[in-house]
LUMVO-445659 format. One record per residue (C-alpha): x negated, y, z; residue in one letter. Coordinates in steps of 0.02 Angstrom, whole numbers, plus 32768, in hexadecimal, padded with zeros to 4 digits. Each point is the difference from the previous one (the first is absolute). Example, Ala and Ser with C-alpha at 12.3 -4.5 7.8 and 13.67 -1.06 7.14 Angstrom:
BEGIN
7D997F1F8186A
7FBB80AC7FDFS
This chain:
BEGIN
800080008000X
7FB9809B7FD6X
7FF68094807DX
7FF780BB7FCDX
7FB3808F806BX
80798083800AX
7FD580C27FC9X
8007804580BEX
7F8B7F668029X
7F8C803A7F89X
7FF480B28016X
7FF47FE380C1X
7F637F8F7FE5X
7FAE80907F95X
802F808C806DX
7F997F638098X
7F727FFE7F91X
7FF080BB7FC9X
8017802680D1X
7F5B7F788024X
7F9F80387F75X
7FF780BF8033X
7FB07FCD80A1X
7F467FFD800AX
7FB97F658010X
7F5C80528053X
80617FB680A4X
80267F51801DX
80B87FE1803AX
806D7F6B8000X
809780327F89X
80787F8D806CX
7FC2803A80A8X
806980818067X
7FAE808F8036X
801680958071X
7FEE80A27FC1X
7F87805A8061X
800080AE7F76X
801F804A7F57X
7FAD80887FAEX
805780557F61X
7F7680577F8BX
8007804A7F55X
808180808048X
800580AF7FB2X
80988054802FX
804C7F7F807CX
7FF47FDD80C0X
7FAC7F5B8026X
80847FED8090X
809880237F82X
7FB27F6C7F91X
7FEA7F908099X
80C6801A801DX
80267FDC7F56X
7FA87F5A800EX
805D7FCE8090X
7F617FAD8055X
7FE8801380B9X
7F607FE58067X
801E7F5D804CX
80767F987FABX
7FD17F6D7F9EX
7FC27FEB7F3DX
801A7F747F92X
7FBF7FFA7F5DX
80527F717FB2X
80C880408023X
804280A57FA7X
7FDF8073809BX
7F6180607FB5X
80577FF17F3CX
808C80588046X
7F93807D803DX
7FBB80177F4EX
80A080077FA3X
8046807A8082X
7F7B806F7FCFX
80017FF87F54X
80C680358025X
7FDC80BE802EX
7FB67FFE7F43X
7F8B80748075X
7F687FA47FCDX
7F987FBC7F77X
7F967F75803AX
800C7FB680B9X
7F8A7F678040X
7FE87FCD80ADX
7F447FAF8042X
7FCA7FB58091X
7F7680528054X
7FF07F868093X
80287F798066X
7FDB7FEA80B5X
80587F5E8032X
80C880037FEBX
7FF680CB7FF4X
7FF7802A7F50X
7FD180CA7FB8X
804380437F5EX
7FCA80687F7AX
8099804C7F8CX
7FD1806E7F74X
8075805E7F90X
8002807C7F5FX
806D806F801AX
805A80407F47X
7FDC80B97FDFX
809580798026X
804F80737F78X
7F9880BA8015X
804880567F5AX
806C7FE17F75X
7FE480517F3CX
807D7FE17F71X
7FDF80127F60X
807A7FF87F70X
80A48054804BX
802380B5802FX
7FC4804C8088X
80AB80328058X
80227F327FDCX
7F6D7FCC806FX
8045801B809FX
80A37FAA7FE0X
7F887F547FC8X
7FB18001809EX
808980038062X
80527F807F91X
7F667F8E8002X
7FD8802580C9X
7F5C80267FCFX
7FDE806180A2X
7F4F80198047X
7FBF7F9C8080X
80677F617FA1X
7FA17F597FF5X
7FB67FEE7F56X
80507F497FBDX
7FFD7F907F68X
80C47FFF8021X
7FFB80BA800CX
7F9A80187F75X
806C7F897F99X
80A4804E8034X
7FDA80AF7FD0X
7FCB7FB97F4BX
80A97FB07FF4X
806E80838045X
7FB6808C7F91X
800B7F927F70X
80AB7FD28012X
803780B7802FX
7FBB804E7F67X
80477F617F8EX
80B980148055X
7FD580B87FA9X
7FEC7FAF7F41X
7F297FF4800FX
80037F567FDAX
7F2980017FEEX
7FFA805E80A9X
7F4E7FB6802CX
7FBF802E80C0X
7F497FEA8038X
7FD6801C80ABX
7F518011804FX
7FB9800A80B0X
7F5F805C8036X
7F967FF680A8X
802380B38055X
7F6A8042805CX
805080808065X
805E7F81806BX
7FDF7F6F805EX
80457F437F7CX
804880707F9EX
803D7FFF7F3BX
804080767F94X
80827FBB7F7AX
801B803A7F4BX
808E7FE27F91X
7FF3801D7F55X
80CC7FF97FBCX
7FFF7FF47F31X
809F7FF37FCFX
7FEC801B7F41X
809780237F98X
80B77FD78027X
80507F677F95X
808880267FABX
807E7F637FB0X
7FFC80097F52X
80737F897FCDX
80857F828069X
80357F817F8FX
806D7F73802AX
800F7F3B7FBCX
808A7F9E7FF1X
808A8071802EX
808580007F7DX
80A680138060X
7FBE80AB8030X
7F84808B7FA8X
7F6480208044X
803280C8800BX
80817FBE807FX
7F877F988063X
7F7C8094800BX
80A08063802DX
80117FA4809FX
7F4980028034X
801280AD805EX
7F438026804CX
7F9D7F907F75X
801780657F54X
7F88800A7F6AX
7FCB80A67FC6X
807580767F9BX
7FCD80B77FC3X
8062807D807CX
803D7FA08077X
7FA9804D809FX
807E7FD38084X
7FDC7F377FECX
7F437FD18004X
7FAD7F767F8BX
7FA17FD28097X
7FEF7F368033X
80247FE080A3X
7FFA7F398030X
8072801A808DX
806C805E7F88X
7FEB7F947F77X
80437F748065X
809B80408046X
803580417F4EX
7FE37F3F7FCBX
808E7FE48078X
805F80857FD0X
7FE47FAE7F54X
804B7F5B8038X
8091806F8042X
802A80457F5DX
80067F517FB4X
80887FD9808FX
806280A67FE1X
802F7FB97F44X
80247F46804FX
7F507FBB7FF2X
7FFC7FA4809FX
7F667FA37FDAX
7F8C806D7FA2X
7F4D8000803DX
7F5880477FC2X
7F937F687FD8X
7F68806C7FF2X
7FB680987FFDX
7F6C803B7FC4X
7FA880CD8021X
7F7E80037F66X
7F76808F801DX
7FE4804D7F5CX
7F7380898042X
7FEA805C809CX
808F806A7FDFX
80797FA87FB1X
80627F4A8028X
808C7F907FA9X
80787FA58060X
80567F5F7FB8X
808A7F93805AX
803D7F687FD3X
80B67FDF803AX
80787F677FF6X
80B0803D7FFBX
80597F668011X
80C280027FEBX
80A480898009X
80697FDB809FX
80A4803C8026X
804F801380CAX
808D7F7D8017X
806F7FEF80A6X
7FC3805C809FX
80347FBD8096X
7FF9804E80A1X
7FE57F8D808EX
800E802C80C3X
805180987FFDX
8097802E8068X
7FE580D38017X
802680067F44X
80617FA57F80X
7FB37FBD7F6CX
805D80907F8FX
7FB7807A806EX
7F5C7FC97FF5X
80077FD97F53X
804380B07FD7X
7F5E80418052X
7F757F7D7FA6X
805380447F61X
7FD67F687F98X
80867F927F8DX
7FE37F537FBDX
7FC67FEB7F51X
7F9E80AD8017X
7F4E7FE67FD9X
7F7E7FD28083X
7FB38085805DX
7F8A7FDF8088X
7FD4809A8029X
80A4804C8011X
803E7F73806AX
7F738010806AX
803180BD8002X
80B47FCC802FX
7FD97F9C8087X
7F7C80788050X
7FA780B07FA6X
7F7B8013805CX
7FC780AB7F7FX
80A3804C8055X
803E801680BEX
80A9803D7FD8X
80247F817F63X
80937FAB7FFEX
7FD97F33800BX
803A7F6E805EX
7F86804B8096X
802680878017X
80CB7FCD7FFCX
7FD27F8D8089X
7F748069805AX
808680B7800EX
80887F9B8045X
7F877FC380A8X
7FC47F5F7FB6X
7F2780137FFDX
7FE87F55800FX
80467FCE7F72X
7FAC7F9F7F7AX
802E7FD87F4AX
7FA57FA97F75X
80317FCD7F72X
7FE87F387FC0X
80017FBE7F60X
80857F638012X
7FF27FC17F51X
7FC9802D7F57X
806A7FB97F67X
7FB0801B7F5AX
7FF880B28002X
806E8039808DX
7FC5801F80BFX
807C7FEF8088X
7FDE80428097X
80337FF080CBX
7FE780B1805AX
7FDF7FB580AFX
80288074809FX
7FC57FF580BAX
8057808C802DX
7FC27FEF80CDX
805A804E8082X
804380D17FF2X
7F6D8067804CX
802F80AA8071X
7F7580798032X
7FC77FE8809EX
7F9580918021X
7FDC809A7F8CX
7F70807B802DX
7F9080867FB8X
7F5080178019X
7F9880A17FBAX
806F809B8019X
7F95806C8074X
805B80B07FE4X
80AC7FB27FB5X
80787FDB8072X
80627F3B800EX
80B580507FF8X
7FD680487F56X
7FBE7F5D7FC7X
80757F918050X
809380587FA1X
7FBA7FFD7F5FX
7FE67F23801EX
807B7F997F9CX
7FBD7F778064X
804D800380D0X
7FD97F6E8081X
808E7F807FFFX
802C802B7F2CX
7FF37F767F8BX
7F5080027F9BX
8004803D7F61X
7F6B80357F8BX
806780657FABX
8025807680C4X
7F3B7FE48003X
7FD780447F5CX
807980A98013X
7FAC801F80A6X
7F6D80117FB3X
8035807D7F85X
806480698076X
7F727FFB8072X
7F92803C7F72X
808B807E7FB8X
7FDC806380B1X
7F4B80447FCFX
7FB07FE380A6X
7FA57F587FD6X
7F9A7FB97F63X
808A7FB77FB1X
7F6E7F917FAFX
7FD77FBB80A9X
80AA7FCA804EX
7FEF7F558035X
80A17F99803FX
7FB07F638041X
80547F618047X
7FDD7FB9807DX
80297F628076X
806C7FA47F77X
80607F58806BX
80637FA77F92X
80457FAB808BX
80598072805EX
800780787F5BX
7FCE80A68047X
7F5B80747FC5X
7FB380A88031X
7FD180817F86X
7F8880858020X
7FD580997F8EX
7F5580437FECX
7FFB80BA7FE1X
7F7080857FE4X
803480B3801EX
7FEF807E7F84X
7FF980BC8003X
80AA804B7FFDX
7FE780B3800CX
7FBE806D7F84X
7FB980AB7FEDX
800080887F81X
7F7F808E8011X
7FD0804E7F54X
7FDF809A7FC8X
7FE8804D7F49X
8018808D7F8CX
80A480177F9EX
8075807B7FD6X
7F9B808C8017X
7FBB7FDB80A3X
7FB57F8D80AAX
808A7F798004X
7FEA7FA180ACX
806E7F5A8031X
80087FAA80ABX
80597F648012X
802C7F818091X
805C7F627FC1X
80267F738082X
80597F7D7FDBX
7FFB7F89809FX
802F808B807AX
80477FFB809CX
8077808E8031X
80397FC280A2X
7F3F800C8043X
7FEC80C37FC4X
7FEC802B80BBX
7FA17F64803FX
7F54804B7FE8X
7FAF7F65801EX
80497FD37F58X
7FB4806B7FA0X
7F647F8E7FA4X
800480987FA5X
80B87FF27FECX
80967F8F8059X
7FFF7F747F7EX
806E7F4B7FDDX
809A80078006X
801280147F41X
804E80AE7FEAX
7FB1808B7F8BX
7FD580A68037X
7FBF807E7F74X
7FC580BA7FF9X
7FC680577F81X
7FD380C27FD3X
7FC280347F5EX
7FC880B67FE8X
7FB180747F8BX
800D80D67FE5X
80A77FE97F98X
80457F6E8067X
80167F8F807DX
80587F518012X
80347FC380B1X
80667F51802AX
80237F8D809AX
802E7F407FDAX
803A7F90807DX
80487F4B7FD4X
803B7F68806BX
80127F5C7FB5X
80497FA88089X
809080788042X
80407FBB80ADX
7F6E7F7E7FE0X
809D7F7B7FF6X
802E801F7F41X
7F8680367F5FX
8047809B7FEEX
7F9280917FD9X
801780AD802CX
7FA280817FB1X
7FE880C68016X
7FAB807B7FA7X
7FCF80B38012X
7FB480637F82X
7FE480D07FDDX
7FB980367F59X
7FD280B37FC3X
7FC0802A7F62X
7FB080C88002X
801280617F63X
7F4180087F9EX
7FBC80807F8CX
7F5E800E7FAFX
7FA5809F801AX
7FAB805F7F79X
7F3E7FB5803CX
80587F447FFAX
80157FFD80BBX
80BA7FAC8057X
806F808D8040X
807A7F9B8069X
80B980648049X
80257FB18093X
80AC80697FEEX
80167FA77F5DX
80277F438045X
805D7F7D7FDCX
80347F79807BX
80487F6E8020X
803C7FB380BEX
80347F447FFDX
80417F898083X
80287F3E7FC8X
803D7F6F8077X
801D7F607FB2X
803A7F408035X
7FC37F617FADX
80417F678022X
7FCA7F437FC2X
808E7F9E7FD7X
80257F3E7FD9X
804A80057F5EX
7FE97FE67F6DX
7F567FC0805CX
7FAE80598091X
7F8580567FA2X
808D80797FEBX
7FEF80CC8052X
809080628008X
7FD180B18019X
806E80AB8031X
7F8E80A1800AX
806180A7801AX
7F9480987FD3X
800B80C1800BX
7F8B80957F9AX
800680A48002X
7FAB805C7F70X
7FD880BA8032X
7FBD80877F80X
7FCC80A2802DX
7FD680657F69X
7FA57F607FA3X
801580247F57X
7F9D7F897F9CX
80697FDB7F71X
80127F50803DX
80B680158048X
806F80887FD7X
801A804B8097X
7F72803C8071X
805C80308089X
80947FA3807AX
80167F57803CX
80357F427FD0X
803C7F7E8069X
7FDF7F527FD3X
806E7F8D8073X
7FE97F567FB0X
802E7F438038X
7F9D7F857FB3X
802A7F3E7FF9X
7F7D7F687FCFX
80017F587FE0X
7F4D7FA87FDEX
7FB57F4D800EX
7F587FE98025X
7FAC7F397FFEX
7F6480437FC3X
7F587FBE8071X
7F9F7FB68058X
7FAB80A1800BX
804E80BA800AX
7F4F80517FADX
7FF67F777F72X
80917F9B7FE8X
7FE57F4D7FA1X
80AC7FC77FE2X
80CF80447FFCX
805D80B17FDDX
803B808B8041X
809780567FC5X
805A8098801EX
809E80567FE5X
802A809F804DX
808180837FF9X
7FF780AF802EX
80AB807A8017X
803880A2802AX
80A080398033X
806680247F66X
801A80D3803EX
803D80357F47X
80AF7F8E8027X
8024806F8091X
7FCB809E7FC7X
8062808D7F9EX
7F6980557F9EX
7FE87FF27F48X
7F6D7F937FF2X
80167FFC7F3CX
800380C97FF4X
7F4C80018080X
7FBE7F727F8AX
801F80537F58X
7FBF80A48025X
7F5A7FBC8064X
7FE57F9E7F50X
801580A57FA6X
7F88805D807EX
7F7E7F6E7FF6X
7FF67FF27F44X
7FF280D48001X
7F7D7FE78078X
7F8A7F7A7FA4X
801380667F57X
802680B08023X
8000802980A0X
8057803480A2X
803780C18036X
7FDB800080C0X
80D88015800CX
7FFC7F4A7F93X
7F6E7FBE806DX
8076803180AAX
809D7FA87FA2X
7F9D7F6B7FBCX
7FC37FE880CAX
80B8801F804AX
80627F7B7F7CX
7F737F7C8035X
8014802680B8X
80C47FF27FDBX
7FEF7F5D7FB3X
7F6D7FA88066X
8033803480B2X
801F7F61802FX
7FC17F7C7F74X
804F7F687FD7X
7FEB7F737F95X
7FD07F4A7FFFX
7F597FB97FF4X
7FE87F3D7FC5X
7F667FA08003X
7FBE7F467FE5X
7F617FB58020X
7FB17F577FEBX
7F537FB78016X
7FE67F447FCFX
7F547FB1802BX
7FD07F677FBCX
7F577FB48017X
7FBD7FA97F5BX
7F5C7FA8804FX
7FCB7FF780A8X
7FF380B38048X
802180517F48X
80AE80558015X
807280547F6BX
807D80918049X
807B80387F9CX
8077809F801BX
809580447FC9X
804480BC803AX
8088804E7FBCX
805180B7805BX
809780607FD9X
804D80B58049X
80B0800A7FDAX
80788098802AX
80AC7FDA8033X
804280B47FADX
7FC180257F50X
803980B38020X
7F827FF68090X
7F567FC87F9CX
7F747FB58032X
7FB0802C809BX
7F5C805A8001X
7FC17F7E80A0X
7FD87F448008X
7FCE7FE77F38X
7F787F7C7FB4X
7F5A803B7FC5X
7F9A7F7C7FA1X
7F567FDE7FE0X
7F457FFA8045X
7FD57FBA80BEX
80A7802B8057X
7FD0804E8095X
805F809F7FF3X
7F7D80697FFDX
807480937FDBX
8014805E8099X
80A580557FCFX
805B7F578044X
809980377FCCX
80657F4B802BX
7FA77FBC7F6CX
7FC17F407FDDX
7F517FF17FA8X
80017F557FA6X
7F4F7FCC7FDFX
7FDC7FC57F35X
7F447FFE7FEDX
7FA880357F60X
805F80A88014X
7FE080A38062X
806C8022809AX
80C580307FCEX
7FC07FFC7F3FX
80967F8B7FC7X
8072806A805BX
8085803A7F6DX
801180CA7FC9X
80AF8036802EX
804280537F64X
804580988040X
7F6F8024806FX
7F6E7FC87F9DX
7FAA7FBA8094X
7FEF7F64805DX
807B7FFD8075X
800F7F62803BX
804A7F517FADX
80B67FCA802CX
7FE87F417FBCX
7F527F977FF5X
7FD77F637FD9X
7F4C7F968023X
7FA77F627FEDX
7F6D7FCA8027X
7FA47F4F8017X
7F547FF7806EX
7F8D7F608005X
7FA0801B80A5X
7F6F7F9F8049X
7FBE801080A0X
7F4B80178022X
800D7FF280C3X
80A58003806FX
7F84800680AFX
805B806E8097X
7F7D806F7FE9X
802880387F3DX
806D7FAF7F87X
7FCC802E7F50X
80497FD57F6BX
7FEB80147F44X
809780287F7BX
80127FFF7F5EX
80BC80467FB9X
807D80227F6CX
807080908034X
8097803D7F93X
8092808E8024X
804580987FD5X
807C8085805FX
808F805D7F9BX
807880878039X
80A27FB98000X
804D7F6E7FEAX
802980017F4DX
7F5C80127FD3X
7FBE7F758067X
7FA67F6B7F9BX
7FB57F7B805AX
7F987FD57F5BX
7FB680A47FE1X
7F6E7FFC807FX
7F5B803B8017X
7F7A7F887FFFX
7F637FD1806BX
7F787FA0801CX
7F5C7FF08075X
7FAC7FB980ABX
7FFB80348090X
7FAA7FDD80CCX
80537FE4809AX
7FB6801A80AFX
805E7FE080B6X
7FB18039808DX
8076800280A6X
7FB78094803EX
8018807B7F54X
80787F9A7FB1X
80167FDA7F2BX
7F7C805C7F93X
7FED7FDC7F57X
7FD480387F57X
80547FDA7F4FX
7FB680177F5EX
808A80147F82X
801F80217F46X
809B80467FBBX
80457FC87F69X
8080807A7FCAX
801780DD800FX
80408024809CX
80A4807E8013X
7FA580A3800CX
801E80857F95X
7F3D80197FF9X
7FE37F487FC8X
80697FFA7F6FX
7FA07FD07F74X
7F6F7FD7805CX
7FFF7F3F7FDAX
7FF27F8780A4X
7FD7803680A9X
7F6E7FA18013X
7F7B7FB78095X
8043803C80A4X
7FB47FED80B1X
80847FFC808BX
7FC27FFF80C3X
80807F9C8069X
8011802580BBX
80807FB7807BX
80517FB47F5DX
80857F67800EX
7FB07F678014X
C-alpha cells in the first residue's frame, strides 16, 4: 500500500531543517536534548529595541528549549509575520550543562524616507500616495513594491491606457538611518481607442442593435464626445451581460457568447470580435401564481403586465417581479413590500418548456405583515425632532411600506436643511418571527440661512443691498437669548429682511412664513411687508444724477396668505388663498410711463392657487417628478357698482395718449390726461391667470432633462375700463426685475435677450408698456458637477422659446422668439443660487430700436437668488 506525505507534512519538515541549519555548529548540542535557556542576545538591530524583539519572540529566561518540536520554528515564522524583517537566524553561542545561550540576528527591511513620481501631474501626486499608502517611515516590501505596480497599472488602464507600463526603483538614502528612497516612473503611452466591434453568428438581430445595448463599451465615432471609445475590462464585461440581456428582451432565452476575442491592432487602436450562439425564439405561456393569499391572481397578474403567447422577455419579467434600477417602480415587490409585507419573497420558475412556449409558476412566501417598531433620527444638531417627525410618512405602530419610506425621504429633502444626497433611512432589527422592524434615518445638516450683502454701480449711482434669509427659524425663541447661535433656529419657519438702496431709491420688505400652522395640520401661513420708492432722476448738464426726492413714486404692500396640502386627487396637492393690498402713491412723478403723475391706486386683490409638486429627492437639484401650478388673481369688480362713465374716461385718455406720442400735450391736456387716469384707475381691477409646469426627467444616472411650460394672461372684467397700467408681463433677459420702478409688474426670464426686450410696443403709446398675454418654453439638460452641503454646482445647457403680445387677439402661441446656450449653476447655503448663462438669440426682439437689426445675438445673463 502506498503512503503519501501530505503538503503541511512537508513544509513543516523544511521550515525543521531551515530552523537547525541557521544555527552554528561552532557549538556542540544534542538536537533532541531539552535545554534551559539561560539568555538571548538580538544583534543586527538598527532602529529597533533589543527588548521589543525579545517580546516578539516570546522566549523567557528560564523555560525550556527543544529543538526537535515546532517551539523555536514558531518563533521564526512569527517573525517573519511583522514582514518587519529581511533575514532572521538564531546561533548558539554556548552551552554550560542544561543552560543553553542564544544568539538571534535579524535584517531589518529599510523604511520608506521619500517618494518621487514621475509620469503624472504634479497636483496628481499627492492623491497616488495617499491611494497607494506610500507614507514615510513604511516598511519597504516585495508585496509593497508589487502592489503599487499593480494598482497604478490598473488605475490608469480602467482610464483607456491599455500599455500603461510602471517601473519602480529603490535607492539607499544616506541621510537616514536603513533607509530607501522609491521612484516611480508611470508611462502610460496613448489611450486605445475600439476601432471596430464586430459580431459572429448573430442573424436574428443586427450587429448595430447589439452594439446598441453595450452602453460603456463603444467603438469610436467622429463627434461623439459624451460616450468614450475607451476599453474598460470591467466595463466590457458587464455590457457582455447586458448583451445576453438584449438577446432575452426579443425571446432569446438561450443566447450566449461562445467567444470573444480583443485583437490589438497598434498601441492606439484595438478590434473587438464576439462570437454568439443565439439559439431559439421563445414565447411566455401560462403564469401561475402559487402561495399567495394578500392578492388574487388577477391582481397580481394585472401588475406583472405579461399575457400568454407574448414573446419571451427575461428582462422585463425580471423587472416585473423586482426593478432594482427603480425604488418607486411598480412590480410584484413593491405591491407586496407598501402594503407591510418585507419579508416577502418571489421568484419566478420555469415549470415546463413545450417546443417553443415557457410556462411559468410565480411562487410567493409572502411571511408574516411587518409594523415599525421603532423610528428615530440621528444627525440633526440645529433642526428640531417636531419638524422632522411631522414631515415622516413612516410612525411607530404603521404598517411598513417602501413606498411611506421613499416620500420621507423626499419631504425630508424638500425642507433645505439637510443634503438631500445624504439622507439615509436604514433598517434595522428585521424578525420575521414576530414581524416587527425599526427604521432609523441618517441626516447631515445643511445651511439654511442665507445672506445677501452686495454692492454695485447702477442707475446712476452706489447701489447697496443687505439681506437676511432664514429659513429654519424659530419665532417662539426671539426672546430666549440663549437661542440665539447667531439666530433662534429649527423649528422650520422663514424669517426674511431685506433693504435695497441707492440716491433715486430704496426697496424695503419683511417676510415671515409658517409651514406648520397650529403645528397639528400643514397649513402655511404667510405675511409679507414691503415699501418701495422710486425718486425722480435727471441728468445734469456735466453727466452727473440730479435726484428730486419731492418727485417720488411709491408703493406700500401688505400680503397674508394660507396654504393648505390636501388628499386629493393625491396628496401632493396645495391649495393656496393669499389676500393682498397696494397702494401706489405719486407725487409729481411724471415720467411718461403712466399717465398720471400725481394721486393714488388701490390694489385690493384675492388670489387663489392650486399646484402639485412630486418633484425630488432634492429641493436645489431635483432628479425626478413635476411641479405644476395654476393660480388666479381677482379684484373686486368696482365698475358694476359704480355710476361713472368708464367708456367716456377711456375714449378721451386714448385721444390724449395718441396726441401725446405724436404731437404733444398743452399743460391743460397733460392735467386732463392725469385726472381721466386717476378717474379710471382709482381702484384697479381685473383678473390675472397664470400656469406653470416643470417636468424633470433624468435620462442617465445623474443627467436630468427639465422641461417648462408658462403661459400668463391680464384680463379686465369692463372693456370700457381698459387695461390696467399695474401687474403686466415683461419678457426677456435674466428675470430679476432689475427695473426699480416695480410698478406690480412680473419679469419672466427668456435668455438670449436683454432685460424687458420682448416686451410688446403699445400702439397708442409707442412704448413698452408692459405685455397683457405671454407664452414660454424652455427645456434644460443639467448635470451636476458636485451636490456636497458645502456648494452644489451644476452645469446647463437650454432651448428657450416665447413671445408676449398685448391682447388677447393677438396672442399666438407659435410665433415665439427663439434661444439657445449654456449656462453654470452654483448653491452655496450661506449666499444662495449664483449663476451665469451664455445665450444667443435667434430672432429681433420687440423694440422699436431693433427692428431691422437681424437676431439679437450672444447674451450673458448673471442669475442671483433665481428659482431653483
Amino acid at each position: 500500500m502506498k503512503r503519501f506525505i501530505s503538503l503541511e507534512l512537508l513544509l513543516t519538515l523544511l521550515l525543521l531543517f531551515f530552523t537547525l541549519s541557521t544555527f552554528s555548529q561552532d557549538v556542540n548540542y544534542d538536537p533532541d536534548k531539552k535545554y534551559i535557556l539561560g539568555g538571548l542576545e538580538v544583534t543586527g538591530l538598527q532602529s529597533y529595541n533589543e527588548q521589543t524583539v525579545k517580546t516578539y519572540t516570546g522566549l523567557r529566561v528560564g523555560q525550556p528549549i527543544s529543538f526537535r518540536g515546532d517551539q523555536i520554528s514558531a518563533v521564526i515564522k512569527k517573525l517573519w509575520g511583522l514582514e518587519l524583517f529581511s533575514d532572521i537566524e538564531f546561533f548558539v553561542t554556548r552551552i554550560e550543562g542544561e543552560t543553553i545561550f542564544l544568539e538571534l540576528y535579524i535584517q531589518e527591511r529599510p523604511t520608506l524616507s521619500k517618494v518621487t513620481i514621475f509620469g503624472v501631474k504634479k497636483r496628481k501626486v499627492d492623491d497616488i500616495v495617499k491611494e497607494t499608502d506610500l507614507k514615510k517611515g513604511k516598511k519597504i516590501t516585495e508585496s509593497l513594491i508589487a502592489n503599487t505596480k499593480n494598482y497604478l497599472q490598473n488605475k490608469y488602464k480602467k482610464q483607456g491606457f491599455l500599455n500603461t507600463r510602471v517601473n519602480i526603483v529603490t535607492a539607499k538614502d544616506t541621510s537616514e538611518t536603513n533607509a530607501q528612497s522609491m521612484v516611480i516612473n508611470v508611462k502610460k503611452g496613448d489611450k486605445v481607442k475600439i476601432k471596430d466591434i464586430t459580431f459572429e453568428g448573430n442573424e436574428k438581430l443586427s450587429a448595430r442593435k447589439l452594439r446598441k445595448s453595450m452602453k460603456n463599451t463603444k467603438k469610436r465615432k467622429p463627434g461623439r464626445f459624451w460616450k468614450k471609445s475607451k476599453f474598460i475590462r470591467n466595463d466590457y464585461s458587464e455590457d457582455l451581460s447586458s448583451l445576453i440581456d438584449k438577446y432575452a428582451e426579443n425571446g432569446y432565452r438561450d443566447a450566449r457568447v461562445l467567444a470573444d476575442t480583443v485583437e490589438v491592432i497598434n498601441d492606439k487602436r484595438i478590434k473587438i470580435n464576439i462570437k454568439v450562439e443565439e439559439g431559439n425564439k421563445y414565447y411566455f405561456g401560462d403564469i401561475n401564481f402559487v402561495g399567495n393569499s394578500v392578492y388574487t391572481d388577477r391582481q397580481l397578474g394585472q401588475v406583472l403586465g405579461i399575457r400568454k403567447g407574448s414573446t419571451y422577455n427575461g428582462v422585463l419579467l425580471r423587472e416585473r417581479i423586482a426593478d432594482d434600477s427603480k425604488p418607486d417602480a411598480e412590480d410584484l415587490t413593491n405591491l407586496y413590500q407598501n402594503n407591510g409585507y418585507l419579508f416577502s419573497q418571489i421568484n419566478p420558475v420555469e415549470v415546463s418548456a413545450q417546443n417553443d412556449t415557457i410556462n411559468f409558476e410565480i411562487r410567493i412566501i409572502e411571511g408574516k405583515e411587518t409594523f415599525l417598531n421603532h423610528v428615530t433620527v440621528s444627525g440633526n444638531d440645529k433642526t428640531n425632532d417636531h419638524v422632522i417627525f411631522r414631515e415622516l410618512r413612516t410612525r411607530p405602530g404603521q404598517k411598513y411600506s417602501k413606498d411611506n419610506i421613499i416620500r420621507s425621504v423626499r419631504e425630508l429633502g424638500q425642507l433645505g436643511f439637510f443634503d438631500a444626497e445624504q439622507i439615509k433611512p436604514d433598517i434595522q432589527n428585521p424578525d420575521p418571527n414576530s414581524g416587527t422592524v425599526d427604521l432609523a434615518y441618517s441626516l447631515v445638516e445643511s445651511g439654511s440661512s442665507q445672506i445677501e450683502l452686495q454692492g454695485g454701480y447702477g442707475g446712476g449711482g452706489f447701489i447697496g443691498t443687505l439681506g437676511l434669509s432664514f429659513s429654519n427659524f424659530s419665532i417662539q425663541n426671539i426672546f430666549n437669548g440663549k437661542a440665539y447661535k447667531p439666530v433662534p433656529m429649527g423649528d422650520g419657519q422663514t424669517f426674511a429682511l431685506r433693504v435695497q438702496a441707492s440716491r433715486t431709491f430704496r426697496v424695503y420688505s419683511l417676510n415671515f412664513s409658517e409651514p406648520w400652522l397650529g403645528g397639528k395640520k400643514p397649513v402655511r401661513f404667510n405675511l409679507s411687508l414691503s415699501r418701495t420708492q422710486q425718486f425722480l432722476a435727471s441728468f445734469s448738464n456735466t453727466g452727473r444724477v440730479q435726484v428730486n426726492r419731492d418727485q417720488q413714486f411709491s408703493i406700500t404692500g401688505i400680503s397674508l396668505g394660507l396654504a393648505k396640502r390636501v388628499q386629493w386627487p393625491d396628496d401632493f396637492f396645495t391649495v393656496s388663498h393669499a389676500l393682498s393690498y397696494q397702494l401706489y402713491d405719486f407725487e409729481n412723478y411724471r415720467t411718461g410711463l403712466f399717465n398720471f403723475g400725481n394721486g393714488t391706486s388701490n390694489s385690493l386683490a384675492y388670489t387663489i392657487g392650486i399646484s402639485r409638486s412630486s418633484a425630488g429627492p432634492g429641493r436645489i437639484y431635483p432628479l425626478t417628478g413635476s411641479i405644476f401650478e395654476v393660480t388666479a388673481k381677482f379684484t373686486p369688480p368696482y365698475s358694476l357698482f359704480s355710476d361713472k362713465d368708464f367708456k367716456s374716461l377711456r375714449e378721451r385718455s386714448e385721444e390724449l395718449s395718441e396726441k401725446r406720442a405724436t404731437e404733444g400735450l398743452t399743460a391743460e391736456e397733460l392735467t386732463e390726461l392725469e385726472t381721466v387716469d386717476q378717474e379710471r384707475f382709482k381702484w384697479l381691477e381685473f383678473y390675472k391667470v397664470k400656469f406653470k409646469g416643470d417636468w424633470y426627467t433624468r435620462l442617465v444616472e445623474k443627467l436630468v432633462l427639465r422641461t417648462n411650460i408658462e403661459f400668463g394672461f391680464l384680463g379686465s372684467y369692463n372693456a370700457d375700463v381698459g387695461k390696467v397700467p399695474f401687474e403686466r408681463f415683461f419678457l426677456g433677459g435674466d428675470g430679476l426685475g432689475r427695473n426699480f420702478t416695480l410698478d406690480g409688474r412680473e419679469t419672466i426670464q427668456l435668455r438670449g435677450y436683454e432685460n424687458n426686450s420682448l416686451t410688446p410696443v403699445d400702439p397708442i403709446t409707442n412704448q413698452q408698456e408692459g405685455g397683457i398675454v405671454y407664452n414660454k418654453y424652455s427645456m434644460e439638460l443639467r448635470y451636476p458637477l458636485t451636490l456636497k452641503p458645502s456648494a452644489s454646482i451644476y452645469a446647463l445647457g437650454f432651448l428657450e422659446a416665447g413671445n408676449s403680445f398685448n391682447n388677447f387677439q393677438e396672442f399666438n402661441p407659435f410665433q415665439i422668439k427663439r434661444s439657445a446656450g449654456v449656462g453654470l449653476r452654483i448653491f452655496m447655503p450661506a449666499f444662495g443660487l449664483l449663476g451665469i448663462d451664455f445665450g444667443y438669440g435667434f430672432d429681433e426682439d420687440l423694440r422699436p430700436s431693433a427692428v431691422g437689426q437681424g437676431p439679437s445675438g450672444w447674451q450673458t445673463h448673471f442669475i442671483i437668488g433665481q428659482q431653483f
